[in-house]
N, CA, C and O atoms as CSV, one atom per row, in Angstrom:
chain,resi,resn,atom,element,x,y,z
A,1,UNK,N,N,-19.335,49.445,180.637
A,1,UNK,CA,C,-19.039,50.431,179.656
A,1,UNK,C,C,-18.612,51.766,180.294
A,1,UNK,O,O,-17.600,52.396,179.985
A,2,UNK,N,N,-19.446,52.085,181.151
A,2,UNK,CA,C,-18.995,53.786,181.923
A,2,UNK,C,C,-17.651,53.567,182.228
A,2,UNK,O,O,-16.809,54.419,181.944
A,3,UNK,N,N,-17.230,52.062,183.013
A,3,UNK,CA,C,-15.741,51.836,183.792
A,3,UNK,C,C,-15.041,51.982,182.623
A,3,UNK,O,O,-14.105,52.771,182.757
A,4,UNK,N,N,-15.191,51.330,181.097
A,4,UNK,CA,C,-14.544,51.402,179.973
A,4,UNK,C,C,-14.266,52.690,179.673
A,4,UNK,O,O,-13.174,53.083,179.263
A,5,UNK,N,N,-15.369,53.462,179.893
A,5,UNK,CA,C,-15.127,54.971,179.596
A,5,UNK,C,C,-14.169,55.697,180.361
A,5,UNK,O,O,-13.137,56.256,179.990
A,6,UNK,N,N,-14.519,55.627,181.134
A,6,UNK,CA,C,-13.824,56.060,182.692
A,6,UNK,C,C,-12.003,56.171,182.065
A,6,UNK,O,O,-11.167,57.027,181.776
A,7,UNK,N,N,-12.205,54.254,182.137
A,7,UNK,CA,C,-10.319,54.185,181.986
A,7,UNK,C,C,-10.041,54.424,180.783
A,7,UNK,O,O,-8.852,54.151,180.619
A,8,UNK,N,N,-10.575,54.845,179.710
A,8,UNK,CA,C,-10.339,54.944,179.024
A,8,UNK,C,C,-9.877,56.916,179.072
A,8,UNK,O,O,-8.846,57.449,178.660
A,9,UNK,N,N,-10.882,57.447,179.615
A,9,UNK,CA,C,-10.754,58.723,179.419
A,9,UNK,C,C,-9.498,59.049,180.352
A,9,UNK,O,O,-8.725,59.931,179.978
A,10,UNK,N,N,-9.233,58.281,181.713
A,10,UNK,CA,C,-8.208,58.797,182.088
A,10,UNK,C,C,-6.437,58.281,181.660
A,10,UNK,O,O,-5.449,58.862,182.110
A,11,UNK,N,N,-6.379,56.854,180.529
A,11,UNK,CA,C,-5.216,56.595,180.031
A,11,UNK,C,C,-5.163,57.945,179.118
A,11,UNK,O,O,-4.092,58.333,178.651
A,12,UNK,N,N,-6.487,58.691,178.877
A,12,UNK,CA,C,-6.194,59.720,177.245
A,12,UNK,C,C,-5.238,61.316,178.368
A,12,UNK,O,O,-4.298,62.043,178.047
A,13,UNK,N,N,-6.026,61.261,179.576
A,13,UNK,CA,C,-5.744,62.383,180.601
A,13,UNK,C,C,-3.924,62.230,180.421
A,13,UNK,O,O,-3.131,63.022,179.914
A,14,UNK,N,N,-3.658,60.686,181.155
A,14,UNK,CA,C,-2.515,60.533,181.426
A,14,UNK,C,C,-1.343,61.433,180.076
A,14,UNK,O,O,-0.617,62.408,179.887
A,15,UNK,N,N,-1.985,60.008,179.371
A,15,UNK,CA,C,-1.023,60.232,178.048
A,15,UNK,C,C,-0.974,61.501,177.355
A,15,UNK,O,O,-0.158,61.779,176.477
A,16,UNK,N,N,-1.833,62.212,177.767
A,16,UNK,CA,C,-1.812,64.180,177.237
A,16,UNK,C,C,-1.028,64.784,178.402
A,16,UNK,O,O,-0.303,65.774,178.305
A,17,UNK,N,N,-1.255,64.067,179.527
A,17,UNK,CA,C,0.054,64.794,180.648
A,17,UNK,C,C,1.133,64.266,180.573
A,17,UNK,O,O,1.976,64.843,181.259
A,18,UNK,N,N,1.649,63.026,179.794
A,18,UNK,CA,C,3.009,62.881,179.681
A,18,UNK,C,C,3.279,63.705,178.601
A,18,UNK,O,O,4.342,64.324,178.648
A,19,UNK,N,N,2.466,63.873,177.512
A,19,UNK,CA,C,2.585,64.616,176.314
A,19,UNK,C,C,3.355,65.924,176.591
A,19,UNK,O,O,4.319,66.513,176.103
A,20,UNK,N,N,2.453,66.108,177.634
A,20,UNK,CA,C,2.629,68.240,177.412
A,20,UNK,C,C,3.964,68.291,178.781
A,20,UNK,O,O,4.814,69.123,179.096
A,21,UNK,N,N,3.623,67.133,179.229
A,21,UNK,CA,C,5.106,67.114,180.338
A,21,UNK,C,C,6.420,67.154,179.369
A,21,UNK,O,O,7.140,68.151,179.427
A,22,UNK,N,N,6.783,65.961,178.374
A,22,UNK,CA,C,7.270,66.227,177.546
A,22,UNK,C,C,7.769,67.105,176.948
A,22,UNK,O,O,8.959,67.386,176.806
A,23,UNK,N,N,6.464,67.789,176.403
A,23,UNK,CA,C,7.031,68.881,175.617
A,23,UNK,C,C,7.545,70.037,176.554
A,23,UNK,O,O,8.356,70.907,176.235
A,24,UNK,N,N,7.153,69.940,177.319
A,24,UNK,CA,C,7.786,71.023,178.908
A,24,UNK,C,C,9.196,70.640,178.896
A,24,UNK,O,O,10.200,71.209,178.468
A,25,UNK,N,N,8.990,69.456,179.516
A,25,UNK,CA,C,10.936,69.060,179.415
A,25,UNK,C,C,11.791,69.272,178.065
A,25,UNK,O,O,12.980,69.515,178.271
A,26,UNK,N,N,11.340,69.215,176.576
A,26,UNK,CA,C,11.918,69.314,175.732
A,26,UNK,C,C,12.172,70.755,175.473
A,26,UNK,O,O,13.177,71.144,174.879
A,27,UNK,N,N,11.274,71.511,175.915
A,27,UNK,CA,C,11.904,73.060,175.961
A,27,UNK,C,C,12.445,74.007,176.923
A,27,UNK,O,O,12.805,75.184,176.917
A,28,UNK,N,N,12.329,72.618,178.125
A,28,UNK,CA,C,13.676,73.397,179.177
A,28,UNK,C,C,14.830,72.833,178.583
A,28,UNK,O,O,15.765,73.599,178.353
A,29,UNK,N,N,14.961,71.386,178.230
A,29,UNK,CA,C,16.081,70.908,177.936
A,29,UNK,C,C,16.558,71.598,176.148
A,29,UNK,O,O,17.701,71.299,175.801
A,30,UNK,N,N,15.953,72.212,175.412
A,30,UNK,CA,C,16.504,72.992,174.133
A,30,UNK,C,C,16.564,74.287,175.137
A,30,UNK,O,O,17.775,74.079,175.206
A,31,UNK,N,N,16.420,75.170,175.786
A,31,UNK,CA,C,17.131,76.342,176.656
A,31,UNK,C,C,18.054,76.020,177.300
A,31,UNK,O,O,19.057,76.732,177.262
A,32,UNK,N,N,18.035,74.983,178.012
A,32,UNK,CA,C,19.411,74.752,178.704
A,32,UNK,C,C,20.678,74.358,177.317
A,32,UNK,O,O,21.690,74.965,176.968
A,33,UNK,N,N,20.110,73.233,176.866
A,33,UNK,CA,C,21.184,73.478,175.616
A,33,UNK,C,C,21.534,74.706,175.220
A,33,UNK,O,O,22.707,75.059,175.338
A,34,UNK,N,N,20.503,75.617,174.647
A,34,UNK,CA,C,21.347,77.480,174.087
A,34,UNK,C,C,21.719,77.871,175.356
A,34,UNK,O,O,22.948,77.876,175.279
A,35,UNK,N,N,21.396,78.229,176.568
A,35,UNK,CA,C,22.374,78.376,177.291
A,35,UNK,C,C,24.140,78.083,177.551
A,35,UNK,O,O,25.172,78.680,177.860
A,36,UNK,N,N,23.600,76.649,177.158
A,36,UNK,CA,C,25.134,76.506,177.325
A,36,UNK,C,C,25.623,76.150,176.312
A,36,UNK,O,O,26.730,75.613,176.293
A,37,UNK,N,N,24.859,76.383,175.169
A,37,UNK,CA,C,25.917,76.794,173.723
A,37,UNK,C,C,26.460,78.575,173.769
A,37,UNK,O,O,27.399,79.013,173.104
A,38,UNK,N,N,25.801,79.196,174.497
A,38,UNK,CA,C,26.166,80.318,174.421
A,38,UNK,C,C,27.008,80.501,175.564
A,38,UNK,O,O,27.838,81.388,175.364
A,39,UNK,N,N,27.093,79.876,176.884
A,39,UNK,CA,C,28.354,79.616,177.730
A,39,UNK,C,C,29.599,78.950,177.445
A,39,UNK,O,O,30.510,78.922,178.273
A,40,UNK,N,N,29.665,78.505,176.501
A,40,UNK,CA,C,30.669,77.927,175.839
A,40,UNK,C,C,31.253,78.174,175.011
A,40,UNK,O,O,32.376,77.715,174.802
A,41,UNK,N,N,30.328,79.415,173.901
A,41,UNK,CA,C,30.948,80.405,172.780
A,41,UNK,C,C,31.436,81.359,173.267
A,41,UNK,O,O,32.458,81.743,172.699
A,42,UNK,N,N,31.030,82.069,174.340
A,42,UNK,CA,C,31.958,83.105,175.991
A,42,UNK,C,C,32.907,82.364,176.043
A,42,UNK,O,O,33.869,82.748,175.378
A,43,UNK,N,N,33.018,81.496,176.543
A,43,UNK,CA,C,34.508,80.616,177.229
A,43,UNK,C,C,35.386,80.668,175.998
A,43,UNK,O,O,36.508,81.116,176.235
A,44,UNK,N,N,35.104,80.244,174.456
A,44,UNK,CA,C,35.982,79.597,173.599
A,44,UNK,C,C,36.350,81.150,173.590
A,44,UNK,O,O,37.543,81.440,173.685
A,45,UNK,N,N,35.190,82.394,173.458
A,45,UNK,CA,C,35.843,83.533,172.692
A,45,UNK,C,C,37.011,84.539,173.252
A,45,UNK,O,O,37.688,85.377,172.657
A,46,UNK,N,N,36.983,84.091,174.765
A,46,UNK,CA,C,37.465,84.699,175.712
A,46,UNK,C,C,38.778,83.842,175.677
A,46,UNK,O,O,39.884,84.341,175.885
A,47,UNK,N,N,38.587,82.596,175.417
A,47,UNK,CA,C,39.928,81.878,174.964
A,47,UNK,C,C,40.599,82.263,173.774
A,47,UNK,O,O,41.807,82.464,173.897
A,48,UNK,N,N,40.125,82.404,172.717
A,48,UNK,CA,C,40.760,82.841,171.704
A,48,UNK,C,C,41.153,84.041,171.688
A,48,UNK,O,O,41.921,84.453,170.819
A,49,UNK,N,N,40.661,84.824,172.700
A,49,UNK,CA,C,41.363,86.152,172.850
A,49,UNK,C,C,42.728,85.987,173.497
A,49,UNK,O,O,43.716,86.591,173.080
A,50,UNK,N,N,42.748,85.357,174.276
A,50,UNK,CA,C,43.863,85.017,175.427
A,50,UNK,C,C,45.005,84.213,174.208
A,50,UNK,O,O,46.206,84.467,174.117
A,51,UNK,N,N,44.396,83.425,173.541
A,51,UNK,CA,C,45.509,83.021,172.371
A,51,UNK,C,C,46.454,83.817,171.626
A,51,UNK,O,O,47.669,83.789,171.428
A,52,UNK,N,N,45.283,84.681,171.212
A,52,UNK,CA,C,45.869,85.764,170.213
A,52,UNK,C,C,46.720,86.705,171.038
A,52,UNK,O,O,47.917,86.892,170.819
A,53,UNK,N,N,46.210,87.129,171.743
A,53,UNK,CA,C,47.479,87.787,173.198
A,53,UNK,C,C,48.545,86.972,173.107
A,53,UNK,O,O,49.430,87.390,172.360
A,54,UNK,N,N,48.722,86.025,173.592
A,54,UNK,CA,C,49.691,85.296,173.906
A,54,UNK,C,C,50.550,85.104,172.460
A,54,UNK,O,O,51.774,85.021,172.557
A,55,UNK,N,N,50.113,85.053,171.523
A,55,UNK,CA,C,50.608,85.063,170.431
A,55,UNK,C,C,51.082,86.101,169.883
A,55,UNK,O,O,52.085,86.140,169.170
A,56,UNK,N,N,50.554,86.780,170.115
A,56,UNK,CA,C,50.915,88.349,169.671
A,56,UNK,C,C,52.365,88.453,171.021
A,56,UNK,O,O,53.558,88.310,170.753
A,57,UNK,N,N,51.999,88.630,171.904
A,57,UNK,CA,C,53.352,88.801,172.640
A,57,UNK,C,C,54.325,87.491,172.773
A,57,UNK,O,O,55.320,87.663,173.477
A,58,UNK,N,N,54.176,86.382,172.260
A,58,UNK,CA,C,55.144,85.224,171.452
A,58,UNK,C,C,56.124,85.922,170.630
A,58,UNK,O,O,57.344,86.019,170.759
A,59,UNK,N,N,55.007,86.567,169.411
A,59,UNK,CA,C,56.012,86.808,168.397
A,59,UNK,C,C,56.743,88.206,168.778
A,59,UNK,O,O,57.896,88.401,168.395
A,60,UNK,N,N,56.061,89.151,169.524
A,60,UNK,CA,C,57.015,90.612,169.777
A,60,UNK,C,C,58.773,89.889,170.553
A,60,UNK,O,O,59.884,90.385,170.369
A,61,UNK,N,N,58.481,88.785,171.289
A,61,UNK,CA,C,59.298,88.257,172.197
A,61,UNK,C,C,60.525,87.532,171.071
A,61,UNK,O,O,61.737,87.345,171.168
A,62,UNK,N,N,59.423,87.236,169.915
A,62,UNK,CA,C,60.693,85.867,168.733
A,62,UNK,C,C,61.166,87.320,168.079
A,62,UNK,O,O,62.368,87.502,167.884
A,63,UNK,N,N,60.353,88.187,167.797
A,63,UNK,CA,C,61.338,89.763,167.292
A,63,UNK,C,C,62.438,89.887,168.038
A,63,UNK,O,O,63.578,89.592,167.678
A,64,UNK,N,N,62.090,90.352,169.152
A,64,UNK,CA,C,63.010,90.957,170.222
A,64,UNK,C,C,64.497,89.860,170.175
A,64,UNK,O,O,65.497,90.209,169.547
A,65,UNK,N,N,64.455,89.029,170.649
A,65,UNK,CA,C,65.142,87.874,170.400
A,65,UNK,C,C,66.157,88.083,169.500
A,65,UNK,O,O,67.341,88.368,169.681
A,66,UNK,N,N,65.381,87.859,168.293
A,66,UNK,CA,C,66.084,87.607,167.050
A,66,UNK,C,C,67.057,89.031,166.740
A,66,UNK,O,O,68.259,89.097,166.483
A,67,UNK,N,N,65.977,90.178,166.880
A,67,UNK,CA,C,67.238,91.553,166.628
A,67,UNK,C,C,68.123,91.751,167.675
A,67,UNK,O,O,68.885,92.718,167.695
A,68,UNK,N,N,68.068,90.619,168.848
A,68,UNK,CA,C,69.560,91.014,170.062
A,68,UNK,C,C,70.286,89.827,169.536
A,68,UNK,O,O,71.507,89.852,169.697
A,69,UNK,N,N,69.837,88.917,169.011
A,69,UNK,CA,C,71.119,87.911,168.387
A,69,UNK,C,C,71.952,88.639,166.959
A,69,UNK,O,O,73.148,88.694,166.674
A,70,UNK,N,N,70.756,89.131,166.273
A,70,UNK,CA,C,71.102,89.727,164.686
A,70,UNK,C,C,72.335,91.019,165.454
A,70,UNK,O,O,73.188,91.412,164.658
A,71,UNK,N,N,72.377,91.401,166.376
A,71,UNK,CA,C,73.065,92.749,166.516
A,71,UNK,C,C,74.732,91.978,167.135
A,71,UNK,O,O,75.879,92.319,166.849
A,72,UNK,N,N,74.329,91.060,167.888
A,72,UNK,CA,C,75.312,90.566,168.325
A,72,UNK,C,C,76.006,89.399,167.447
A,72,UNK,O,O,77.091,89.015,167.881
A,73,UNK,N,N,75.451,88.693,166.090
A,73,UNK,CA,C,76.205,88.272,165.146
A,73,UNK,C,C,77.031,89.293,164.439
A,73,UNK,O,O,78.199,89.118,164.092
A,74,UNK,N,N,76.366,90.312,164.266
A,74,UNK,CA,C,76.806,91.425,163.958
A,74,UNK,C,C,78.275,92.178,164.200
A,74,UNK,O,O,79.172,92.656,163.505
A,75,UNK,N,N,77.962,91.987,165.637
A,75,UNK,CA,C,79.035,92.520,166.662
A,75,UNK,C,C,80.679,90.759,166.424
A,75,UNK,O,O,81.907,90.760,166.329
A,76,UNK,N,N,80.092,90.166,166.432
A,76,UNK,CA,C,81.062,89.094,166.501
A,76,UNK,C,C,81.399,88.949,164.951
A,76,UNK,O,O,82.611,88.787,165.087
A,77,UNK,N,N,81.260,88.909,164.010
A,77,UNK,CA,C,81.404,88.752,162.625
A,77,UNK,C,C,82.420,90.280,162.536
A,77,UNK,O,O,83.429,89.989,161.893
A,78,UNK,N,N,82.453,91.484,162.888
A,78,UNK,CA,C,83.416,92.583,163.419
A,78,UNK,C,C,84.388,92.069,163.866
A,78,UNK,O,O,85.449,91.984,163.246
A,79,UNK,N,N,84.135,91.508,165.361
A,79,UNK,CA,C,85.185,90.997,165.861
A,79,UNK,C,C,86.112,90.592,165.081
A,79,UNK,O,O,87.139,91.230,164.846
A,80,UNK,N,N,85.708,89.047,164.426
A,80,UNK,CA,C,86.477,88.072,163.636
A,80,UNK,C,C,86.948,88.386,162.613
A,80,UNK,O,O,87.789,87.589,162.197
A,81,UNK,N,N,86.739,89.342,161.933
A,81,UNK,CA,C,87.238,90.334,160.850
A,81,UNK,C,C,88.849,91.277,161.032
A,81,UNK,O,O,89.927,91.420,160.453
A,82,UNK,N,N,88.078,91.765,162.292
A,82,UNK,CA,C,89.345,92.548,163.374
A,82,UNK,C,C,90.564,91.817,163.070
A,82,UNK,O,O,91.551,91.966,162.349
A,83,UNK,N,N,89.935,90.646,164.217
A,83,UNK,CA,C,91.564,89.411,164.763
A,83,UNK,C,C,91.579,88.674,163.269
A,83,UNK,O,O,92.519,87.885,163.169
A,84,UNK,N,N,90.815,88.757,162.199
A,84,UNK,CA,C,92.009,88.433,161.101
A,84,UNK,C,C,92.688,89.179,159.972
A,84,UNK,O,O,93.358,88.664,159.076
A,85,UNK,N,N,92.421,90.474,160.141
A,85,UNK,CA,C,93.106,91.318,159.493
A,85,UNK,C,C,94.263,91.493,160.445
A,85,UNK,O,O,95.322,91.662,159.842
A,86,UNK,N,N,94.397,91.503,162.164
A,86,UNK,CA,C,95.158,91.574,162.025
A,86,UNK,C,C,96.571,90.447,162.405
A,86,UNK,O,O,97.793,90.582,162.473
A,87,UNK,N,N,95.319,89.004,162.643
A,87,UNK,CA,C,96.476,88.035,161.917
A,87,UNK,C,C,97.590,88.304,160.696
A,87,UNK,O,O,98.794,88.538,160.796
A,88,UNK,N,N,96.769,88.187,159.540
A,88,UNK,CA,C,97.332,88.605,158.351
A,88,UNK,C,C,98.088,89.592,158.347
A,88,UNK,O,O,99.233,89.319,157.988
A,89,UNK,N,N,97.861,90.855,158.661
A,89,UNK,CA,C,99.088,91.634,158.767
A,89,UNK,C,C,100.128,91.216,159.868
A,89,UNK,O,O,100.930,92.119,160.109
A,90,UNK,N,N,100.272,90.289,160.452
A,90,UNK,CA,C,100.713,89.948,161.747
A,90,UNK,C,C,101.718,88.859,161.068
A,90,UNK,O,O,102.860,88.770,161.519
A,91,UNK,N,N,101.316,88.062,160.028
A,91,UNK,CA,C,101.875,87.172,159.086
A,91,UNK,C,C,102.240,87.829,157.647
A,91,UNK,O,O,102.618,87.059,156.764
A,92,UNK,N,N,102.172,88.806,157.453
A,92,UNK,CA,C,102.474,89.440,156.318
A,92,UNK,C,C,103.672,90.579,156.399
A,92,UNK,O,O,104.365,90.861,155.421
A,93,UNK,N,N,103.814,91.174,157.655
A,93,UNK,CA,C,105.010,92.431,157.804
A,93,UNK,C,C,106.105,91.895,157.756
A,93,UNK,O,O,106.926,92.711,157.335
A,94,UNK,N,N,106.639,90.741,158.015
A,94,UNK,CA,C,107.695,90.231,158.425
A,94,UNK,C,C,108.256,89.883,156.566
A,94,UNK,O,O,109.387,90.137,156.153
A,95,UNK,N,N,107.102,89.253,155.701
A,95,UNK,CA,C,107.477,89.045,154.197
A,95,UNK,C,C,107.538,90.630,153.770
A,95,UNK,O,O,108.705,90.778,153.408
A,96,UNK,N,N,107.154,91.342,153.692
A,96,UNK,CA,C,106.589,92.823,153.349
A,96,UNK,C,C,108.370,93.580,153.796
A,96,UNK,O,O,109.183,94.083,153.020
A,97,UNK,N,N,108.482,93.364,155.463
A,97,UNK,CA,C,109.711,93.726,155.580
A,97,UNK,C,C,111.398,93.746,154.482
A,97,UNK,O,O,112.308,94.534,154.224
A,98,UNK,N,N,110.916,92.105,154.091
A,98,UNK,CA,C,112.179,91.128,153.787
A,98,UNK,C,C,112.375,91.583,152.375
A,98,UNK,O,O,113.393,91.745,151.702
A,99,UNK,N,N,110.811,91.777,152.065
A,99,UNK,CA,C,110.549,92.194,150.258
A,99,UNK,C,C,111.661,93.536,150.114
A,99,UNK,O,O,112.796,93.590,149.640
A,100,UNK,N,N,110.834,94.508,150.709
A,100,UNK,CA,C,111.224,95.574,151.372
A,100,UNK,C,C,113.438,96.100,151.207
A,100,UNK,O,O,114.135,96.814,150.486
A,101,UNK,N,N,113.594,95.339,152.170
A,101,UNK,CA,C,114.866,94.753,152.022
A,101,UNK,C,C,115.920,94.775,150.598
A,101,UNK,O,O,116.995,95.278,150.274
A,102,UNK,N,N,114.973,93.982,150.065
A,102,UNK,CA,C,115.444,92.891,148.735
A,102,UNK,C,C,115.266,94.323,147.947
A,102,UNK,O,O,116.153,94.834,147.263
A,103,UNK,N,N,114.130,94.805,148.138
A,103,UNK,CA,C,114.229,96.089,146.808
A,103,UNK,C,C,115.102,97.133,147.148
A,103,UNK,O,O,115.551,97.811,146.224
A,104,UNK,N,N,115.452,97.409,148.397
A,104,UNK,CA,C,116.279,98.492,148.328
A,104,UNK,C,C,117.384,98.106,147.980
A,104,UNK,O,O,118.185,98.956,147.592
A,105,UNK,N,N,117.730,96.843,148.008
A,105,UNK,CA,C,118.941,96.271,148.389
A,105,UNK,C,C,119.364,96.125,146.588
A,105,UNK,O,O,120.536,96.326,146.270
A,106,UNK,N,N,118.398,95.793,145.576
A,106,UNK,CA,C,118.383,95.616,144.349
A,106,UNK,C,C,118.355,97.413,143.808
A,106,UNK,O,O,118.980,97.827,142.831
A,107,UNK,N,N,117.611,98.142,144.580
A,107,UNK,CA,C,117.560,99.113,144.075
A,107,UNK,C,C,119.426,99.841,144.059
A,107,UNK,O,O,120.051,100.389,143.150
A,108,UNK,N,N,119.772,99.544,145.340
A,108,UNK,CA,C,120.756,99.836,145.429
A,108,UNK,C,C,122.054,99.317,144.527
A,108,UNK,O,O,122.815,100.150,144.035
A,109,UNK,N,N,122.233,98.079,144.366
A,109,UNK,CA,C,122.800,97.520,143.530
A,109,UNK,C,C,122.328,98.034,141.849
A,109,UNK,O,O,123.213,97.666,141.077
A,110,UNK,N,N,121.694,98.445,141.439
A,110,UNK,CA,C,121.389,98.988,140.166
A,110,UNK,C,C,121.478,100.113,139.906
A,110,UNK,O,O,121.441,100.536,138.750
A,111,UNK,N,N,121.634,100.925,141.072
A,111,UNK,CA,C,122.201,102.342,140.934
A,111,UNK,C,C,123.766,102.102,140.404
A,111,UNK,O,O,124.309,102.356,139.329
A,112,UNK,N,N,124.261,101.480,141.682
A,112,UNK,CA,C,126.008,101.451,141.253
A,112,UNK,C,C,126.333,100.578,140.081
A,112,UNK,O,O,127.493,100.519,139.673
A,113,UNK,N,N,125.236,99.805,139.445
A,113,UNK,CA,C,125.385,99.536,138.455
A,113,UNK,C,C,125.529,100.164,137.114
A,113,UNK,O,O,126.293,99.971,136.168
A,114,UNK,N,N,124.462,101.046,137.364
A,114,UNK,CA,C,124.163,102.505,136.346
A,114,UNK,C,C,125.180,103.027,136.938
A,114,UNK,O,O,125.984,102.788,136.036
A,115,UNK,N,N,125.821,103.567,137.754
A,115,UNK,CA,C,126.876,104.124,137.623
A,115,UNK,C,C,128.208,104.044,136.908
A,115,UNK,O,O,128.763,104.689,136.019
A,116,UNK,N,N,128.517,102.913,137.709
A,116,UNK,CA,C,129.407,102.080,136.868
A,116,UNK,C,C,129.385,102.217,135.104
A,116,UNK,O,O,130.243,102.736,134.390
A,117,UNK,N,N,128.398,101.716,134.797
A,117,UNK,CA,C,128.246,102.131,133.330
A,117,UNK,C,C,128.306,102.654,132.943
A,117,UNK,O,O,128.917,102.366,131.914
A,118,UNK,N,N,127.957,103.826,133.008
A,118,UNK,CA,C,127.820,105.476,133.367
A,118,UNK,C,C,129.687,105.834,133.274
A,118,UNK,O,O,130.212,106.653,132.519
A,119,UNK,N,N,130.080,105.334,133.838
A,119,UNK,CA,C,131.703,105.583,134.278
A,119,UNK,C,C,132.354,104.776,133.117
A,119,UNK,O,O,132.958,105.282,132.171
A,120,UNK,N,N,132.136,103.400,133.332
A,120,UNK,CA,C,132.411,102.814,131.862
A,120,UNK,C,C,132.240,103.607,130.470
A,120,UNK,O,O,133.088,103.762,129.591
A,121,UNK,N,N,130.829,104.093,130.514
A,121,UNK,CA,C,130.594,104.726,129.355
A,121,UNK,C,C,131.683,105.944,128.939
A,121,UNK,O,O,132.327,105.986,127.891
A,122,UNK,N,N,131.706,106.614,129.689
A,122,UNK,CA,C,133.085,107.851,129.917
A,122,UNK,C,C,134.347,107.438,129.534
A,122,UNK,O,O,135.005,107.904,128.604
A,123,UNK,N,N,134.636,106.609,130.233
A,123,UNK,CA,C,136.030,106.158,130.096
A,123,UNK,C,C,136.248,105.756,128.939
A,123,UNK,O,O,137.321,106.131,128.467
A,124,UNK,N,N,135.473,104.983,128.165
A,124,UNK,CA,C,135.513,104.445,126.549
A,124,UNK,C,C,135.154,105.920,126.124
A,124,UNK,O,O,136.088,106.189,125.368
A,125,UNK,N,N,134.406,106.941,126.168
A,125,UNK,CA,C,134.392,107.951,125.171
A,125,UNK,C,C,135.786,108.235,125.375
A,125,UNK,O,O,136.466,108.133,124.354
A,126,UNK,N,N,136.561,108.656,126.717
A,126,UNK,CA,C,137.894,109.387,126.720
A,126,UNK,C,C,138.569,108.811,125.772
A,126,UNK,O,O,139.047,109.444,124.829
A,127,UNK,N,N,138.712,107.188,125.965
A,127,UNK,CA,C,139.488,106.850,125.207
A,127,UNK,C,C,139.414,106.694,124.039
A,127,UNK,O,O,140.493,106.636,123.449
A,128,UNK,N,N,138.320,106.580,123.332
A,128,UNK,CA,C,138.063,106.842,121.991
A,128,UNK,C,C,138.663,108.170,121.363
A,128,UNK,O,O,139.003,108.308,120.189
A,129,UNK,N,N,138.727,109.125,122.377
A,129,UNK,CA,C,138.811,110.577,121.702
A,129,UNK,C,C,140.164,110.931,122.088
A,129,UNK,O,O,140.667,111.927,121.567
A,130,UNK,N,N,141.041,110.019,123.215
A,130,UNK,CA,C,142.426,110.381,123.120
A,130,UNK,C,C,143.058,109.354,121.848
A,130,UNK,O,O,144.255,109.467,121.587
A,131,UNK,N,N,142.259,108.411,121.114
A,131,UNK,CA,C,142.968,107.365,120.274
A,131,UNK,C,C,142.882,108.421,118.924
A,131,UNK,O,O,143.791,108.646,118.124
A,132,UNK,N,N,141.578,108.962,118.927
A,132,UNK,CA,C,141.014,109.738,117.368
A,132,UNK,C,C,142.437,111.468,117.718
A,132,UNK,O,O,143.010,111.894,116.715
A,133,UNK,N,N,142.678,112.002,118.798
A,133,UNK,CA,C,143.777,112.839,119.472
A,133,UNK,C,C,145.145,112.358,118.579
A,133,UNK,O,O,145.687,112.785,117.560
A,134,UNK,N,N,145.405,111.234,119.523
A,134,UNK,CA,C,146.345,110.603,118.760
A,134,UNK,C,C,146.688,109.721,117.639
A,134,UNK,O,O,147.760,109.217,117.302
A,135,UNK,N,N,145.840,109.678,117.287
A,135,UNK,CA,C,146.169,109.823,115.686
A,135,UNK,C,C,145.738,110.255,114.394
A,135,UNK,O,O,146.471,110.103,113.416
């Protein structure tokens, strides 16, 4: 019975020193866990800073970009405006000339036309008034 006691009292020794060993290891191992939940919320936050940087100077860079293309569509849409105005006038003086031409050329002809008439007109009054004269 004492030996019963004996082993008995020291399986209870043991099993209270694995116990409290246990619980020793379970609260180094929950500190080491927050440790390195909190080494790892440093790392992510320090990452997400570095994101947002990088992002932030992404987009100053897609600005920048975009207003040296916007200035230089700009500049070329001028251009192409330029060389076709002065296509068009380049294809247009030569009709413009000819028009040109044609009206003076009509203008001219309708003067001596009105003249003419003009002269016609005269000549029939004379003679009306040397016929009404003579007789």
């Amino acid at each position: 019975t004492y030996a019963k006691w004996k082993l008995s009292s020291i399986e209870i020794q043991a099993r209270f020193r694995a116990h409290a060993a246990q619980r020793r290891y379970n609260k180094v191992r929950l500190a080491c866990i927050a440790v390195q939940c909190w080494t790892r919320q440093i790392e992510a936050q320090a990452e997400l800073k570095k994101l947002r940087e990088n992002y932030r100077a992404t987009m100053i860079q897609t600005h920048w970009r975009m207003a040296v293309a916007m200035v230089s569509l700009r500049r070329s849409r001028e251009a192409s405006i330029k060389i076709q105005a002065q296509m068009r006038g380049a294809i247009q003086r030569p009709v413009y000339r000819k028009d040109l031409a044609e009206a003076i050329e009509d203008a001219k002809l309708e003067n001596q036309l009105k003249s003419l008439q003009r002269k016609l007109e005269e000549a029939e009054a004379k003679r009306i008034d040397a016929e009404k004269k003579a007789a």
